[in-house]
N, C-alpha and C positions, 0 to 999 in steps of 0.2 A: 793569213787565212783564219788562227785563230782570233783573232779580232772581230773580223769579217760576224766572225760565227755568234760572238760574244753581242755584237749592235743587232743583229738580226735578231735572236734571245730575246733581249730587251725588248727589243718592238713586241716582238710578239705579246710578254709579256704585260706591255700596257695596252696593247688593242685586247687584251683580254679585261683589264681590269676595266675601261671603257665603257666596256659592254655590261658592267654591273654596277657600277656607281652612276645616277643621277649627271646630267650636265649641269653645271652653278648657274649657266643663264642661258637666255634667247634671244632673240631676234627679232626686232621692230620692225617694221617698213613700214613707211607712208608713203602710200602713192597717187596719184589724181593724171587729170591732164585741163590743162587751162584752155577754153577753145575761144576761138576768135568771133564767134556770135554767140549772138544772144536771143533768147527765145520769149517773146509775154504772151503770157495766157492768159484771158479776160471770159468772163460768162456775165450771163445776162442778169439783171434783174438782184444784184450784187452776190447771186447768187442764192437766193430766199425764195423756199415754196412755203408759203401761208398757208395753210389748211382750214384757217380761223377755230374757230369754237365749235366742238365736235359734243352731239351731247350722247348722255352713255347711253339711253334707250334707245338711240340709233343705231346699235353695233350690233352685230352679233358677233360670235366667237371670233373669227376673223372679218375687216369688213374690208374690201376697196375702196380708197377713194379716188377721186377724180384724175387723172393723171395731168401732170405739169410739166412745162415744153421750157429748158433752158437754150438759148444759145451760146457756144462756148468755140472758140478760137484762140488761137496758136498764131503768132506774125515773128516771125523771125530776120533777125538781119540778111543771114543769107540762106542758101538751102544749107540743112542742118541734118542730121541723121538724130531724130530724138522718137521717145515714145513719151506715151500719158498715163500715168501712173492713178490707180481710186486707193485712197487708204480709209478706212474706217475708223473715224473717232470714236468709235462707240462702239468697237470690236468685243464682241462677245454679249449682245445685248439683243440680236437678233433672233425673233420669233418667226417662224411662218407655219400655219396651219395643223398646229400642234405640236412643234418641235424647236428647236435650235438648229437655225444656221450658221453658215461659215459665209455660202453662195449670197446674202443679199446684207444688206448693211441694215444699223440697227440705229433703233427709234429711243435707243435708252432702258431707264428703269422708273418703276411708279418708288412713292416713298415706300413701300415694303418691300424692293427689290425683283417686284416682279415686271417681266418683260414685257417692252407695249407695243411690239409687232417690229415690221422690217419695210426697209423700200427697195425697190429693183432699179439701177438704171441701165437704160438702152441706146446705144447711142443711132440713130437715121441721117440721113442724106448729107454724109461727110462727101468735102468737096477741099481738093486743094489744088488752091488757083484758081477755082470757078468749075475744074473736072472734077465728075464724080471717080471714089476710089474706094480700092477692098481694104479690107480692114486685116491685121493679126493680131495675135495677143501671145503673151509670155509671161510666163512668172516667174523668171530666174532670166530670161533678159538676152537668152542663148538659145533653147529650143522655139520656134513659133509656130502659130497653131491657126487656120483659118478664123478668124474670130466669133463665138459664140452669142446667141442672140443678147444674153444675160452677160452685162458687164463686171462681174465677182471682183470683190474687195483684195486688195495686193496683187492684181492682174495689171501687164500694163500693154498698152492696146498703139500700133503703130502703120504707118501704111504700107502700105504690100508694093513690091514691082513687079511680083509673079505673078502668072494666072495659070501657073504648074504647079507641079507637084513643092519646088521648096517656094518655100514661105519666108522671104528675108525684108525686112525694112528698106527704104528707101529714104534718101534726104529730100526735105518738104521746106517752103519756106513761109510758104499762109496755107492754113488749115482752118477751114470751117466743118462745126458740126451741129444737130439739133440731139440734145442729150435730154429722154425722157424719161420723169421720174414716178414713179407706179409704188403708192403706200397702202400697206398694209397694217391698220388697227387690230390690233387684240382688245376685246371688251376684258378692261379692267372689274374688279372684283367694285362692289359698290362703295362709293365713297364721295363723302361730302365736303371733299376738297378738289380742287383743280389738277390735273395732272396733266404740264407740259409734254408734247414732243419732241422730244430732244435728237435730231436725228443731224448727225454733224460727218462733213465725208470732205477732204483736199485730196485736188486732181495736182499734181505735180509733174512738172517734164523732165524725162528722164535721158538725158543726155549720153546719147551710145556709141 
């Protein structure tokens, strides 16, 4: 018994001292899952809206220009459970109508670092398989949300099989959509150099 009493002590002991010294390491994992199909995603026109040569007495503070109509599709091997993911290359460059956004992807910077507006895209008449379908969106890939008119950067957008209340993905295996793109110039300060639009965005499929 006293023994008994002496190992019990001890434990105690070190779950005490445990609790106040640092642990010396941690813990890795890597984990994935390898899936049996494969999904390509193609957009139209290699994916380039031209704007051409914009001149600067044409702008005002903010101007619109024309809007541009991409087409973009998803062919998968087989039905697939995936979503489509917009990331902004040019994250933090977005101007709209006096301010900084987050909501629209960005056009870059002039050489003095100032912003040269933002573009919206929208996505119309998604169809997979030839039927038309609802759309949702998620930003963490676990809550989904009936999809907003406005396609926002790090959003990723997938098809619905509810027309309830939950909102959950379904597997697709051809997906068309017409993905429209709506730019907004900021009239740059004047200047007797050229100043590109740089506005750069990868839709990626996100595999759920």
């Amino acid at each position: 018994m006293q023994q008994s009493r002496l190992i019990i002590a001890a434990a105690l002991s070190l779950a005490g001292i445990s609790s106040v010294f640092a642990a010396s390491s941690v813990d890795l994992v890597v984990k994935g899952t390898i899936t049996p199909s494969a999904c390509t995603p193609t957009v139209s026109s290699n994916g380039l809206v031209d704007h051409g040569k914009l001149s600067i007495k044409d702008l005002t503070s903010i101007t619109q220009l024309p809007d541009a109509t991409l087409q973009f599709a998803v062919v998968c091997d087989a039905a697939t459970l995936l979503a489509v993911k917009g990331t902004d290359n040019r994250s933090g460059t977005a101007w709209f109508n006096g301010y900084e956004t987050t909501s629209l992807f960005g056009l870059g910077l002039s050489a003095d670092n100032q912003k040269l507006g933002a573009y919206r895209l929208t996505m119309e008449n998604t169809t997979v398989d030839g039927a038309a379908v609802s759309l949702i969106e998620s930003v963490d890939g676990e809550t989904w949300f009936p999809a907003a008119d406005v396609w926002q950067p790090r959003w990723m957008r997938a098809v619905s099989g509810s027309q309830g209340a939950d909102h959950l993905p379904v597997a697709i295996q051809n997906l068309a959509t017409d993905v429209v793109i709506s730019t907004f110039v900021r009239k740059p300060k004047m200047t007797i150099e050229e100043i590109p639009l740089d506005g750069s965005a990868t839709l990626d499929i996100v595999y759920l």
